[in-house]
C-alpha positions as CSV (number, residue, x, y, z in Angstrom):
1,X,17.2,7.7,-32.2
2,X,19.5,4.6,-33.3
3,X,18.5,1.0,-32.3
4,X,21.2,1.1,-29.3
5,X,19.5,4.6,-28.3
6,X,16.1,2.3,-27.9
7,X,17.3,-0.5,-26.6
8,X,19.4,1.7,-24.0
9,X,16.0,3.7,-23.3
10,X,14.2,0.0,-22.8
11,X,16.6,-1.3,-20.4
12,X,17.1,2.1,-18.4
13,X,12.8,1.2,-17.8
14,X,13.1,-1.9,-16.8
15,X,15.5,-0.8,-14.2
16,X,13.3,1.5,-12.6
17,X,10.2,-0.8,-12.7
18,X,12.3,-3.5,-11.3
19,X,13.5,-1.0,-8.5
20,X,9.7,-0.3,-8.2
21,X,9.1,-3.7,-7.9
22,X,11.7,-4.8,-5.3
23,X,10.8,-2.0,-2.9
24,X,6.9,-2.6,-3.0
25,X,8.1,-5.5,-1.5
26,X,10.5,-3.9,1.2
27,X,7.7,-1.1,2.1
28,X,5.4,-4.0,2.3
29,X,3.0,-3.4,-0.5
30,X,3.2,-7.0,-1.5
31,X,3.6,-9.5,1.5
32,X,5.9,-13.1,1.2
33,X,3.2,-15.3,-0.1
34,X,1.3,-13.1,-2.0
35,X,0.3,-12.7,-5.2
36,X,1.0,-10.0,-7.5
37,X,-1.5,-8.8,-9.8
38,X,-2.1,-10.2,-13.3
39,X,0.6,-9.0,-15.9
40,X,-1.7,-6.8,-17.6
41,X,-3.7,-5.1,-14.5
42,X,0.4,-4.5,-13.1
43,X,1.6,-2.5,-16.1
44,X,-1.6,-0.7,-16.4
45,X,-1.0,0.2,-12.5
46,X,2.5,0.9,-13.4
47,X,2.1,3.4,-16.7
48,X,4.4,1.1,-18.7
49,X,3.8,-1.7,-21.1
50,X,3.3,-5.4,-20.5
51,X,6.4,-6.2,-22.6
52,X,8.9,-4.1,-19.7
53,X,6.5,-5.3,-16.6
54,X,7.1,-9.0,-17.8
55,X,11.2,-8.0,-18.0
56,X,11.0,-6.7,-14.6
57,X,9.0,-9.5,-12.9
58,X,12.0,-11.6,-14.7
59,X,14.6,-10.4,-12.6
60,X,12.5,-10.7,-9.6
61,X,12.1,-14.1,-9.9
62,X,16.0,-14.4,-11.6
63,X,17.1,-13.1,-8.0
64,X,14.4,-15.1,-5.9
65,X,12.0,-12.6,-4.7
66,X,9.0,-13.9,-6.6
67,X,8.2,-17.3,-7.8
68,X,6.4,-18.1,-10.7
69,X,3.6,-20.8,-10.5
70,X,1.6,-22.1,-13.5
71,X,-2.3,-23.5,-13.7
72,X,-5.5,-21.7,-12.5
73,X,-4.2,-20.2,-9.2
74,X,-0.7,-19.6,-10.6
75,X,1.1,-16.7,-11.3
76,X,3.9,-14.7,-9.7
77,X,4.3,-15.0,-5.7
78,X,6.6,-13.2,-3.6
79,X,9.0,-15.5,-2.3
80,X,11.8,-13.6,-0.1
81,X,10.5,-9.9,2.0
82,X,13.6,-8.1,1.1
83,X,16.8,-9.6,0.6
84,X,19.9,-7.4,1.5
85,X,21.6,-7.6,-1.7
86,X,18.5,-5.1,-3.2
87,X,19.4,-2.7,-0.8
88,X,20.6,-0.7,-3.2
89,X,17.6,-0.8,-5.7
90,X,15.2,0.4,-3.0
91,X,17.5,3.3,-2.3
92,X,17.8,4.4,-5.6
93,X,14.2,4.4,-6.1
94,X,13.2,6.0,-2.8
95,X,15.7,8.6,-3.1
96,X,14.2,9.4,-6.5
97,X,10.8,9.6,-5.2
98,X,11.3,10.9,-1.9
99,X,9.7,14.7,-2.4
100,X,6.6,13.1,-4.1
101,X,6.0,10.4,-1.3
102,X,6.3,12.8,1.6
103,X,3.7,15.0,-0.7
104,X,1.3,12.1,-1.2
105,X,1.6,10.6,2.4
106,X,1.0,14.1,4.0
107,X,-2.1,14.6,1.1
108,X,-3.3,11.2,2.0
109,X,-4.0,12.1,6.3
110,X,-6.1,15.2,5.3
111,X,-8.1,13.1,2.9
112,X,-8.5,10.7,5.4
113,X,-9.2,13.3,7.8
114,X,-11.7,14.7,5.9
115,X,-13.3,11.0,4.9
116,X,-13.6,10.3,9.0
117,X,-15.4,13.2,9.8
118,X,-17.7,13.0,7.2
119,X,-18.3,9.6,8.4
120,X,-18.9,10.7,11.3
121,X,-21.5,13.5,10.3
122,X,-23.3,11.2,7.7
123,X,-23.2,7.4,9.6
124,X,-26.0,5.0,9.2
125,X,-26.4,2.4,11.9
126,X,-25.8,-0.2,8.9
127,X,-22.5,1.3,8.3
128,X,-21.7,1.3,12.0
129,X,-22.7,-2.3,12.3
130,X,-20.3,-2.5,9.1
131,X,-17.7,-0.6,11.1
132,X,-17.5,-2.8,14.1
133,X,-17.8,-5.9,12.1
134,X,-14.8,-4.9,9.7
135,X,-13.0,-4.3,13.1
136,X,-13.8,-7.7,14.8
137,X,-12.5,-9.3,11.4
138,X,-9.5,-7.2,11.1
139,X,-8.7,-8.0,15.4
140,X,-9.2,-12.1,14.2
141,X,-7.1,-12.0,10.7
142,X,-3.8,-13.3,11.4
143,X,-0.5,-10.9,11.0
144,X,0.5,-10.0,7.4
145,X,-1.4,-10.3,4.3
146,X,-4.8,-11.3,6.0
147,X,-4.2,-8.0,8.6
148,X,-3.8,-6.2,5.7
149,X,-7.0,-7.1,3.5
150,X,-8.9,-6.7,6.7
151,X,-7.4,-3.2,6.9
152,X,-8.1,-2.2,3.5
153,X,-11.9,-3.3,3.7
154,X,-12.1,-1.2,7.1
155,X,-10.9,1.9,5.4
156,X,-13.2,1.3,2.4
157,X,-16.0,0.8,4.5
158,X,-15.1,4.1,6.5
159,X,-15.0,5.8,3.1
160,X,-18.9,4.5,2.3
161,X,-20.3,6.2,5.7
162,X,-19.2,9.4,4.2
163,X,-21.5,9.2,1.7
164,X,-19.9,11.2,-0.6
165,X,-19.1,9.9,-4.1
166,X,-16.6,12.9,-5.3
167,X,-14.4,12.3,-1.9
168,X,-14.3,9.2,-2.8
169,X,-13.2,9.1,-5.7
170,X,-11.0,11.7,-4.8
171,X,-9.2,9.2,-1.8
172,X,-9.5,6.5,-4.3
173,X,-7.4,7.7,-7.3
174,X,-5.2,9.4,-4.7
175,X,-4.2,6.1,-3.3
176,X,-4.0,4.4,-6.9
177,X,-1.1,7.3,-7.5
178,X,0.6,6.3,-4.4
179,X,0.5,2.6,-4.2
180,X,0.4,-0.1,-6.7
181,X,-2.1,-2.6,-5.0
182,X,-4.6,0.5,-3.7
183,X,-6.7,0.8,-1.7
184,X,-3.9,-1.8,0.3
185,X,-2.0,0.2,2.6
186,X,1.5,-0.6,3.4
187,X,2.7,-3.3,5.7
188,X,6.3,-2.6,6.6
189,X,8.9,-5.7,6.8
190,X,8.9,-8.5,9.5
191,X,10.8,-6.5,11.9
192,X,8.5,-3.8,12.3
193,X,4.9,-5.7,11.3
194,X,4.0,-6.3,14.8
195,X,4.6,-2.3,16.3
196,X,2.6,-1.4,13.3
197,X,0.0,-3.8,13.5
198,X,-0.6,-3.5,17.4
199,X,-0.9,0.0,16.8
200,X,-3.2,0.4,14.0
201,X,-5.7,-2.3,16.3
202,X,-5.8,0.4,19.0
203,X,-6.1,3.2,16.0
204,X,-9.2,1.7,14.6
205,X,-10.8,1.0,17.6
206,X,-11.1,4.6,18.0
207,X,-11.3,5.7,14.7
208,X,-14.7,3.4,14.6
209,X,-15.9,4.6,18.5
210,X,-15.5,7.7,17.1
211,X,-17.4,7.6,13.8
212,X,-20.4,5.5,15.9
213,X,-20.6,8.4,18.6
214,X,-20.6,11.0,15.6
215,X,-17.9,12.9,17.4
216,X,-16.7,14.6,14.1
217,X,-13.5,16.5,15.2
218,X,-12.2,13.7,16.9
219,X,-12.4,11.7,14.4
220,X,-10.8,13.2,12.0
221,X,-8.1,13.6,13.8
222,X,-7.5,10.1,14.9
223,X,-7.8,9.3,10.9
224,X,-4.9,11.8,10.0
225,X,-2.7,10.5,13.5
226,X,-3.4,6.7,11.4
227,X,-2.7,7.6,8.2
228,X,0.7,8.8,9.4
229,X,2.0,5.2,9.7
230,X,2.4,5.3,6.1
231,X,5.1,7.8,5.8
232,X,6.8,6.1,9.1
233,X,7.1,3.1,7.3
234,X,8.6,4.6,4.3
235,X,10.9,6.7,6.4
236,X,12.0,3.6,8.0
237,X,12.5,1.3,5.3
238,X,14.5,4.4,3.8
239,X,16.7,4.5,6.8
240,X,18.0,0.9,6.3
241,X,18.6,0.9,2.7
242,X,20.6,4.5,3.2
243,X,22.5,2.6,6.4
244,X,23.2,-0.9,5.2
């Protein structure tokens, strides 16, 4: 390989972890305001080196989507949710990736599935006290980023009442595959937050009732109907970029 063969190879990476980048922001993966993870714990997430993660995060910030900030809570921030001109760069990568997000999404509701009835089989009354208090917190957090943490330690706490370590490590490096900030599900864009939001209050308000009464089947499926508003969202954000 010459030295224009590598640096062609180099830059064709960067692309893609740039696209990668721009539409974890579309899909809602990273919220305006946010902070990404440290350099080195993004490229490790991303399977590529810090030198091309840096590169990437370059260009975000070269086109305004993230902001860097120095000192002790610095580092890079999205600025901008998902500006029209990287339509293109989220179609490109979704279209690439389609077949093995439909695969993960649909995988990811039987895990789910299978994590909420065990839950349901194997509850403590600590964990349902855990339950309902992960709930009231995730009812108070306001919308966007602080919904989303609340949602994330909701799930994780439905995953403990399993009580069942290779499940969850199972669910666990599942989600690390599909999402670059797991266990953090995705939030969707300012125009369809607050349908997705209302819905996944009423979602978890079962999925919990359900757990707490030990009614298995049900809740199982509530968990799978839930984990569906992953793929939604990725089929809607698809839709725009294809139609813009």
């Amino acid at each position: 390989m010459t030295e224009n063969d590598e640096n062609a190879s180099d830059e064709t990476l960067i692309d893609r972890i740039t696209d990668r980048l721009i539409t974890a922001v579309a899909i809602g993966e990273f919220l305006p305001g946010t902070r990404l993870p440290a350099e080195r714990d993004l490229a490790r997430s991303l399977g590529v080196g810090r030198t091309t993660t840096r590169a990437a995060l370059e260009r975000l910030v070269s086109r305004g989507i993230l902001e860097k900030q120095r000192g002790r809570a610095g580092g890079s921030f999205v600025r901008e949710e998902w500006p029209t001109s990287e339509v293109a760069a989220v179609a490109r990568w979704l279209e690439e990736q389609w077949p093995q997000l439909v695969d993960a999404a649909i995988a990811a509701t039987h895990l789910h599935g299978a994590v909420a009835r065990l839950a349901a089989a194997n509850r403590t009354p600590e964990d349902i006290a855990l339950l309902r208090s992960h709930l009231e917190g995730f009812h108070q957090a306001q919308t966007g980023a602080a919904r989303q943490h609340a949602d994330s330690l909701l799930h994780l706490a439905i995953i403990a009442a399993a009580h069942n370590d290779t499940l969850s490590s199972i669910v666990r490096e599942h989600e690390r595959r599909f999402t670059i900030i797991a266990p953090a599900h995705l939030w969707g864009d300012a125009e369809s937050r607050p349908a997705m939001e209302e819905r996944a209050a009423r979602e978890h308000a079962e999925l919990v009732d359900a757990i707490a009464d030990g009614r298995t089947d049900d809740a199982g499926r509530i968990a799978q109907h839930h984990v569906e508003i992953d793929l939604e969202l990725l089929e809607a954000v698809r839709r725009r970029a294809l139609t813009v």
